[in-house]
VEXKERO-391652 format. One record per residue (C-alpha): residue in three letters; x, y, z. Coordinates in Angstrom, 1 decimal. Layout:
# residues N
- resn; px; py; pz
- ALA; X; Y; Z
...
//
This chain:
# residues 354
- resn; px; py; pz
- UNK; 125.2; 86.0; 124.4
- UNK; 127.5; 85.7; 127.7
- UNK; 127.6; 83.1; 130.2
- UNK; 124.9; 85.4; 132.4
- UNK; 122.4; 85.0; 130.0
- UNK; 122.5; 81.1; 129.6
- UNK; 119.4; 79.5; 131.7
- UNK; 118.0; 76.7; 131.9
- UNK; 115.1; 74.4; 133.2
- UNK; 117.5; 73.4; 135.9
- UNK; 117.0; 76.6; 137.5
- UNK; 113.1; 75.6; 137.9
- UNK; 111.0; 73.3; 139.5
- UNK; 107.3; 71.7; 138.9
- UNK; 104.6; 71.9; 141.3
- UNK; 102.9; 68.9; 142.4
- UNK; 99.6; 69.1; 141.0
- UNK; 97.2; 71.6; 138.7
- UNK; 95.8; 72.2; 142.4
- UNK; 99.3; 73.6; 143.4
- UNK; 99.5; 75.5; 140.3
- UNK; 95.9; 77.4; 141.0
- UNK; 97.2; 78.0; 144.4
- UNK; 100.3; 79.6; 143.4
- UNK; 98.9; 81.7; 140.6
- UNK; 96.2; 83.3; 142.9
- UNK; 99.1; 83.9; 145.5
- UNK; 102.1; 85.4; 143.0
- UNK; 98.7; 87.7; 141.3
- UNK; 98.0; 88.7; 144.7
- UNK; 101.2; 89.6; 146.1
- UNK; 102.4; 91.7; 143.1
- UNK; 99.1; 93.6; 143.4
- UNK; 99.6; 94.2; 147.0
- UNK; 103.0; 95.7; 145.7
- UNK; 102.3; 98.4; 143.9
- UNK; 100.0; 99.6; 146.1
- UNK; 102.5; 99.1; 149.3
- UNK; 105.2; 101.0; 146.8
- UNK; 102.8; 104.1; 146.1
- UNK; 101.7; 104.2; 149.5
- UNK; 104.7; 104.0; 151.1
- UNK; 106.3; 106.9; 148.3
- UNK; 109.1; 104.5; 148.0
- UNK; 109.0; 106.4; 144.2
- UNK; 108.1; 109.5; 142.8
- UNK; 104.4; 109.8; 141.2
- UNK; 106.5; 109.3; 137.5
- UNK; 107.8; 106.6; 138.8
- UNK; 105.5; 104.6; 139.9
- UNK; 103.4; 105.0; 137.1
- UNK; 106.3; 103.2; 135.2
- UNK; 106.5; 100.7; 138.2
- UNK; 102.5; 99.8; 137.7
- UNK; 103.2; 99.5; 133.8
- UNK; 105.9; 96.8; 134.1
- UNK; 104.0; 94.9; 137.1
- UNK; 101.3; 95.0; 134.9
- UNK; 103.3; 93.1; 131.9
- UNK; 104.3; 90.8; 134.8
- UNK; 100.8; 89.8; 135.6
- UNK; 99.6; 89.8; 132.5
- UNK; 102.2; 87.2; 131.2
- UNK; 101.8; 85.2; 134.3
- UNK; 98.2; 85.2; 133.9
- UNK; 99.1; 84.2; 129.8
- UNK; 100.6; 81.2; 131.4
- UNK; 97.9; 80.4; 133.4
- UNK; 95.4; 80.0; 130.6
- UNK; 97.8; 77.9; 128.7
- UNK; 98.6; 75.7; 131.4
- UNK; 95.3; 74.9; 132.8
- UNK; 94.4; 71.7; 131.3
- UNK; 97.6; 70.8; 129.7
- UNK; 98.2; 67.0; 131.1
- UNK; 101.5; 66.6; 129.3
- UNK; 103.5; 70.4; 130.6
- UNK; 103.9; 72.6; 133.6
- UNK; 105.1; 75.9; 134.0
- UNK; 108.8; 75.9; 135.7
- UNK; 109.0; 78.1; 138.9
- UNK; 112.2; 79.3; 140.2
- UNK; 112.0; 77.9; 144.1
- UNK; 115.5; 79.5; 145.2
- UNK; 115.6; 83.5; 146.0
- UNK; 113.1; 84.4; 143.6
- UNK; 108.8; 82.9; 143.7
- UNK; 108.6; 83.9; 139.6
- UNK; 108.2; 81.7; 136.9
- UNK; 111.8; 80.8; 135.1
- UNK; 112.7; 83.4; 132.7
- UNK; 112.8; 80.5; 130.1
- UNK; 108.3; 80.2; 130.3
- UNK; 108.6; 84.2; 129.7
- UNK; 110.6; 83.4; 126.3
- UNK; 108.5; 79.8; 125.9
- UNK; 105.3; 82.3; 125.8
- UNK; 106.6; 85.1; 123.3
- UNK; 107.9; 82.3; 120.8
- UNK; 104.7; 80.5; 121.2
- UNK; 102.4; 83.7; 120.5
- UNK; 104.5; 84.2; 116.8
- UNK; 102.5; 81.4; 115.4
- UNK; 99.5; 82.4; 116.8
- UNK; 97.8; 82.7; 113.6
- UNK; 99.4; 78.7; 112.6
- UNK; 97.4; 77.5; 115.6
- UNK; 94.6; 79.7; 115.3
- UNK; 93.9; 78.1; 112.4
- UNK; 94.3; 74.4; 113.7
- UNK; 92.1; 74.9; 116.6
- UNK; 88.6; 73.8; 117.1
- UNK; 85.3; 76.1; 116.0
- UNK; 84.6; 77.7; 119.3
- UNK; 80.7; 77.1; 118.8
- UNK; 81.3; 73.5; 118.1
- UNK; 82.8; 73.1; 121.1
- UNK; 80.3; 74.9; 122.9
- UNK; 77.6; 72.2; 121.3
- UNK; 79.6; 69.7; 122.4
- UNK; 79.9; 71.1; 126.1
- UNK; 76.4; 72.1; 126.1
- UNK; 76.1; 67.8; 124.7
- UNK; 77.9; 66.5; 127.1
- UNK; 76.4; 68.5; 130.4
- UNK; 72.9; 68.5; 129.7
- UNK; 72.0; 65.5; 127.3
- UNK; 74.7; 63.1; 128.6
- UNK; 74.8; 64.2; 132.2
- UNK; 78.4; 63.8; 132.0
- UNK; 81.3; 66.0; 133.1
- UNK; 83.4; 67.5; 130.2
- UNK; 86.7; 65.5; 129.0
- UNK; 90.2; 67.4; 130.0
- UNK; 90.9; 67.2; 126.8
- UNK; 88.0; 69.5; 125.4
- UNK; 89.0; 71.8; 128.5
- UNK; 92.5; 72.2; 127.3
- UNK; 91.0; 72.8; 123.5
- UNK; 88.9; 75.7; 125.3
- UNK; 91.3; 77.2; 127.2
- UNK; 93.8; 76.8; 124.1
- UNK; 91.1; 79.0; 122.1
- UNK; 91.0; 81.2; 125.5
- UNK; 95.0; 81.9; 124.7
- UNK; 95.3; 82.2; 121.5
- UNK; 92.4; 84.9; 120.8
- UNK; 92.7; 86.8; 123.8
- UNK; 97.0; 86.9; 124.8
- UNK; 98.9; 89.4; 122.7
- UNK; 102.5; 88.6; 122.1
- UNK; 103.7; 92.4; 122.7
- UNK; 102.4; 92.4; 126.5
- UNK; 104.1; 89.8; 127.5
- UNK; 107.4; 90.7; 129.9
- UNK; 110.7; 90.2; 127.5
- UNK; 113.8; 89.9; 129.3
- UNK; 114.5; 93.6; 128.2
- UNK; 111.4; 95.9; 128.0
- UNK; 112.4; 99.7; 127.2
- UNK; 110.4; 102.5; 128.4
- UNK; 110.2; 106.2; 127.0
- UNK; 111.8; 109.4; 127.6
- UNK; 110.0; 111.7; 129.5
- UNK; 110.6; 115.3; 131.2
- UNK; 111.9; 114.7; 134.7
- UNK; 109.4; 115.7; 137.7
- UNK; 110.1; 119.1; 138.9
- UNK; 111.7; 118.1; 141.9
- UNK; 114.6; 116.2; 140.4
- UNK; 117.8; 118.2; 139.5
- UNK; 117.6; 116.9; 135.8
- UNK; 116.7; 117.8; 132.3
- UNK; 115.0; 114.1; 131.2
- UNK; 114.3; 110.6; 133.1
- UNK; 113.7; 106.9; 131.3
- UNK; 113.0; 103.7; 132.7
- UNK; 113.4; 100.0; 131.9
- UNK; 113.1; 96.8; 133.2
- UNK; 114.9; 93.6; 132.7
- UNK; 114.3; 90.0; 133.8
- UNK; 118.1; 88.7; 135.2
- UNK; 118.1; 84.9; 134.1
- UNK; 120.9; 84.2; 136.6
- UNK; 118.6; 85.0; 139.4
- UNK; 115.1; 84.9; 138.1
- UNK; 113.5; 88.1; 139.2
- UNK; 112.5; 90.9; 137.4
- UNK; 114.3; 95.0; 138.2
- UNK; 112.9; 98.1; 137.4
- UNK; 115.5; 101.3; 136.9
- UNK; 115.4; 104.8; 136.2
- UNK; 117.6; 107.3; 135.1
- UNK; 117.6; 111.1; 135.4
- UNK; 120.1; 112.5; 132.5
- UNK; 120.7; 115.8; 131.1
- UNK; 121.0; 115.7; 127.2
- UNK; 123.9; 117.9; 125.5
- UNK; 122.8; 118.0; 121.9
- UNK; 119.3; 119.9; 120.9
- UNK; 116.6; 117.5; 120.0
- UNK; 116.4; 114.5; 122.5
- UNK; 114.8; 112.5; 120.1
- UNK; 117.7; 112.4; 117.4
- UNK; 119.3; 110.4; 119.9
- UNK; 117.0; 108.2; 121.8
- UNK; 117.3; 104.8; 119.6
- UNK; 121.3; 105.5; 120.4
- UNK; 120.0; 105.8; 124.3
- UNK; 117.9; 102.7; 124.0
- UNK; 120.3; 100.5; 122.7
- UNK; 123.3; 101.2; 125.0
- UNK; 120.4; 100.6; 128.1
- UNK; 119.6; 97.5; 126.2
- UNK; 123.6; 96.1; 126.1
- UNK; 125.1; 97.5; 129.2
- UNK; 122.1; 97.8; 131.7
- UNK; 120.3; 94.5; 131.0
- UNK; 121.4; 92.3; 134.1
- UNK; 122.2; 92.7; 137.6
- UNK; 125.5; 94.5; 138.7
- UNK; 127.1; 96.9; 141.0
- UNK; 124.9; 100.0; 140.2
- UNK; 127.7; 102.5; 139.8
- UNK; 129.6; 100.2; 137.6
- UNK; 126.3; 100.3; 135.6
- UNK; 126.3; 104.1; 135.6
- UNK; 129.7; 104.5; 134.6
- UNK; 129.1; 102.5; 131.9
- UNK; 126.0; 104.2; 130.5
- UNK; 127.7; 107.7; 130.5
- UNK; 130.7; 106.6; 129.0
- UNK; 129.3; 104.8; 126.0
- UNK; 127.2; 108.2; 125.6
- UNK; 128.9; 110.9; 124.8
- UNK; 126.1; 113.5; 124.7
- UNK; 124.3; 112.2; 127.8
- UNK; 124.8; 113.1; 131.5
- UNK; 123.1; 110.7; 133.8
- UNK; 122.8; 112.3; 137.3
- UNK; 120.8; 109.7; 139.0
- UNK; 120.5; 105.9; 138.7
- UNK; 117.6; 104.1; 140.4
- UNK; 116.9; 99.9; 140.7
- UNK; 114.6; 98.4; 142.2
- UNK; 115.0; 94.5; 142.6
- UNK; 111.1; 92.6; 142.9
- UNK; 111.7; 89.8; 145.7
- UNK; 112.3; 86.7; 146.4
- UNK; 108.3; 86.4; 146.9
- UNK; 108.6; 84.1; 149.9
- UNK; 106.0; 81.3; 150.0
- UNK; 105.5; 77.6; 150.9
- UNK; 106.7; 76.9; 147.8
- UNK; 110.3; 78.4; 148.1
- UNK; 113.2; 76.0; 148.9
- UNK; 116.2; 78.3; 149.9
- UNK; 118.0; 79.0; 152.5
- UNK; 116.6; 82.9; 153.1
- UNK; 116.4; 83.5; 157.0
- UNK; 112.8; 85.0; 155.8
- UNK; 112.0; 82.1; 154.0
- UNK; 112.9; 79.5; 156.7
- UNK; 110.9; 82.0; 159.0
- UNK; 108.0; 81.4; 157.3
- UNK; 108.0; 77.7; 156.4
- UNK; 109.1; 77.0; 160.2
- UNK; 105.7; 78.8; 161.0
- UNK; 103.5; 77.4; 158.1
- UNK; 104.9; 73.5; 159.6
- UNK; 104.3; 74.6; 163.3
- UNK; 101.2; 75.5; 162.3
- UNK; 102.0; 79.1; 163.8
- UNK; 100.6; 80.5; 160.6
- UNK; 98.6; 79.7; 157.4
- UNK; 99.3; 78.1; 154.2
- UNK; 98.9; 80.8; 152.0
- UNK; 101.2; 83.1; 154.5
- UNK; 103.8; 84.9; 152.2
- UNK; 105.8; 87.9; 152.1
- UNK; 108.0; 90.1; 150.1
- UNK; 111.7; 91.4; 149.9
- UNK; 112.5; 94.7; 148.0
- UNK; 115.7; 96.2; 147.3
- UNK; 116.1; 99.9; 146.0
- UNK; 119.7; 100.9; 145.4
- UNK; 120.6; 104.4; 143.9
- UNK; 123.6; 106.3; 143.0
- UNK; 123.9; 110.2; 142.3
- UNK; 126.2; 111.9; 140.5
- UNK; 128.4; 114.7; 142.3
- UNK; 131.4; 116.4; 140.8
- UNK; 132.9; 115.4; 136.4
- UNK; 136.3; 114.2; 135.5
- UNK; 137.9; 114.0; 132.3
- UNK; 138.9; 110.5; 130.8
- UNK; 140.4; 110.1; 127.3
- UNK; 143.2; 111.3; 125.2
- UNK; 144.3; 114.7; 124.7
- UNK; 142.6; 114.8; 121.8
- UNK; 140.2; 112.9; 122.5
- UNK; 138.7; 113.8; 126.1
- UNK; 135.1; 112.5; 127.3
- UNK; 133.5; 114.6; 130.6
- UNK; 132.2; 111.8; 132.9
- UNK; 130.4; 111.6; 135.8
- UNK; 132.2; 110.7; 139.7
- UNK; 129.5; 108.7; 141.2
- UNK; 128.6; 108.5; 144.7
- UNK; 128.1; 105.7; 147.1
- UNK; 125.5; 103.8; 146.4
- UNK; 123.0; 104.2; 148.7
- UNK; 121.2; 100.6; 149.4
- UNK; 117.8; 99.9; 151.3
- UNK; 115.8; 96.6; 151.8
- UNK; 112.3; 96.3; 152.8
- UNK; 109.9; 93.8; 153.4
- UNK; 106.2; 93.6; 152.5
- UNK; 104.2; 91.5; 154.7
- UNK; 100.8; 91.0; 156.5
- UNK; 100.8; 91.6; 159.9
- UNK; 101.0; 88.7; 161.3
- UNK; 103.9; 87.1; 159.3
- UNK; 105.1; 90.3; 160.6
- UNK; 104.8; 89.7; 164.1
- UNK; 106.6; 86.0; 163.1
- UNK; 109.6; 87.8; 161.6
- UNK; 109.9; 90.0; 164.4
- UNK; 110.0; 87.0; 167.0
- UNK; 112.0; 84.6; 164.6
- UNK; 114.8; 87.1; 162.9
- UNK; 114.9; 90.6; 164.4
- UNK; 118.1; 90.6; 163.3
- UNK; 116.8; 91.1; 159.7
- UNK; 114.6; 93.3; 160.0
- UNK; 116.4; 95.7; 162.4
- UNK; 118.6; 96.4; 159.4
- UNK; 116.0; 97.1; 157.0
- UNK; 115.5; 101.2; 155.9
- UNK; 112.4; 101.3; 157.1
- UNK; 110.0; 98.6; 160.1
- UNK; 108.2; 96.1; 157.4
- UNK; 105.2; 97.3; 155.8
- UNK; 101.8; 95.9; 156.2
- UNK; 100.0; 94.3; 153.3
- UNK; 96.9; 92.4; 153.0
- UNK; 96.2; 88.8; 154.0
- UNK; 96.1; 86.6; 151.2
- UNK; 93.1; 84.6; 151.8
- UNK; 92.8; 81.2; 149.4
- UNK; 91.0; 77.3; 149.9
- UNK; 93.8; 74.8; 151.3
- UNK; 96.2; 72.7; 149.1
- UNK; 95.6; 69.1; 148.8
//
């Protein structure tokens, strides 16, 4: 394991209170819904693309939503958000939840009869007129998370997606995806590569495909280096496009960085110029096509390899219209550089924190 892969709970923060924790779960559920719909609608990818995008998202809630359950009524723990650059849980609750979920059966086992804790509920509301212990609450939703939450949908820090046949309007042969959570910086990215294949059956040599993805395209780097990389450590492989997409920072009350679009927004949320729940979201895309080959190796021994171009890099930000109006007033600067004017997504609407 290198150095970029160490992390740990000093990256993170608690919340203040279960109440925060509610709040922040409804907002970080909300925004990433809002975001696949802004990145369909907006054709910010191809329709084969962002039917991968939706798929990892979708690992991404669901994990978050894993966490949810398992937190609820837990007294003692709290699930550790990165505050800094990034609005996701720490990569180390991701890798808390996939270890926890291979002794489901142990605890399955240990836990309480679900209908003799409904007795007991149905005891203690309507005989006893009293409100139900914490404690039974966190043996429900305990019960809740370990019969329902399934160990191979929850986001990994390397999740590998299949090899397809390229849309029609791409100028390759095959296209795969993956995603990857980077610990250094907490978020998760999403890439694609369009490849041409030089041997005869692709699947002969996908597990070698998979694992070169999974050692040399796992964490955050200069896309081209990534590319080089990739093609030469496969031989038989021409990649002819690269794609990442970097999700956030989600910026919300909660974030404590210095982001210009962060302060923005906590400036307005303490001037009272906007709402609590206000939020928005950064996105980066950066791609890299391939142009003319070059040889590399010796003379024996030559590899064809791909010259790469510049990498073409765009930000965008996802917000609702009037955090956009804020941004516009507060840091035109920003978003004057962005690829495209910020795109509107819905108002998150949620009951007031404490």
């Amino acid at each position: 394991m290198s150095i970029n892969h160490i992390v740990t709970p000093l990256d993170s923060a608690v919340l203040d209170s279960k109440e925060h924790y509610i709040f922040y779960h409804k907002m970080i559920d909300f925004a990433l819904k809002e975001l696949i719909v802004a990145v369909q609608q907006q054709k910010l990818c191809n329709n084969q693309e962002v039917i991968f995008f939706k798929q990892y998202c979708d690992l991404l809630l669901y994990s978050i939503e894993a966490m949810r359950v398992k937190y609820m009524y837990d007294e003692e723990d709290n699930m550790k958000i990165d505050l800094t650059e990034s609005g996701f849980p720490n990569y180390l609750e991701f890798r808390y939840l996939f270890n926890d979920l291979e002794l489901r059966n142990e605890y399955l086992t240990k836990l309480t009869d679900s209908d003799v804790l409904k007795e007991e509920f149905l005891d203690t509301l309507m005989r006893k007129k009293e409100p139900v212990k914490k404690i039974k609450l966190f043996q429900a939703a305990s019960i809740v998370y370990y019969k329902s939450v399934q160990q191979r949908f929850i986001f990994n820090r390397f999740v590998q997606g299949k090899i397809v046949k390229a849309p029609k309007e791409v100028a390759a042969e095959f296209m795969t995806s993956w995603s990857f959570y980077d610990v250094s910086f907490n978020r998760p990215y999403i890439c694609f590569m369009y490849f041409n294949y030089n041997g005869h059956v692709i699947e002969n040599y996908k597990e070698k495909l998979y694992e070169v993805l999974k050692l040399t395209a796992d964490r955050e780097m200069s896309l081209d280096t990534m590319a080089y990389a990739i093609d030469r450590k496969l031989p038989e492989i021409s990649p002819k496009q690269l794609k990442r997409i970097d999700l956030g920072p989600i910026h919300n009350v909660f974030a404590k960085d210095e982001n210009v679009i962060t302060h923005a927004l906590l400036e307005g949320i303490s001037q009272k110029e906007i709402p609590l729940e206000s939020y928005a979201i950064s996105l980066k895309i950066d791609e890299v096509f391939s142009g003319s080959e070059f040889k590399e190796g010796s003379f024996f021994n030559k590899q064809v390899l791909q010259n790469w171009s510049e990498i073409i890099k765009q930000k965008y930000v996802l917000a609702p219209h009037r955090i956009i109006q804020l941004l516009y007033n507060k840091t035109p600067e920003v978003l004057n550089i962005l690829a495209k004017p910020p795109f509107q997504i819905a108002d998150l609407k949620i009951e007031k924190l404490d």
